[in-house]
N, C-alpha and C positions, 0 to 999 in steps of 0.2 A: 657248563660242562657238555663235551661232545657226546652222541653216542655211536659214536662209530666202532665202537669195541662189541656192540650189540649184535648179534645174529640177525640177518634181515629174516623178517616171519613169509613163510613159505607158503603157499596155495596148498589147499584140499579140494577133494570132490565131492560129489552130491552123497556120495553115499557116506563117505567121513562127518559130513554134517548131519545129516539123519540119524546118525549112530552118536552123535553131538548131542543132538535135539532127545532122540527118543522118538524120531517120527521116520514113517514109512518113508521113503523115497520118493513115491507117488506124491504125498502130500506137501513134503520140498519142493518137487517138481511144479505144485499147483500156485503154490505160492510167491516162487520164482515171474510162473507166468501174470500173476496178478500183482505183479510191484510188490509183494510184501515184504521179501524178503532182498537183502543185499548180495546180489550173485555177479560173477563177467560170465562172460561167452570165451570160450577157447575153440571156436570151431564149432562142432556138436557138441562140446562140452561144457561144464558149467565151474566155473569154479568160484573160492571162498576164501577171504582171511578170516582166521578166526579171530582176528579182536576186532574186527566190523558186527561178526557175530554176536558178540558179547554185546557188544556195545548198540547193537539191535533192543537185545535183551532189555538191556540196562535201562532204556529207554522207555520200555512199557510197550515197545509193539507188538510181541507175544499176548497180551494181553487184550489189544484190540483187536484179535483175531476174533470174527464172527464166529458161535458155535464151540469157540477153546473154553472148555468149564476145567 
């Protein structure tokens, strides 16, 4: 079956994912810079799908964040 009846999933910002996460912005931002997290570039901006997000998650890479108790 197709999904083309599906809405395509849209981009968010840094700051919709930290309010996602529960984490400062700063700390997005830190993580962003150290590869940990799955982010593009928009120019100066940073953006997100949220089911890369998840699927971060889902992964356990939240988890091997040094310092995340």
């Amino acid at each position: 079956m197709s999904n083309t009846n599906l809405p395509a999933e849209g981009w968010v910002n840094l700051e919709d994912v930290a309010e996602y996460l529960s984490l400062s912005k700063d700390t997005v931002r830190n993580w962003i810079k150290d590869g940990k997290l799955p982010a593009y570039r928009a120019g100066k901006m940073y953006k997100f799908k949220i089911s890369e997000i998840d699927q971060w998650m889902r992964e356990g890479r939240l988890g091997q964040e040094p310092g995340n108790e």
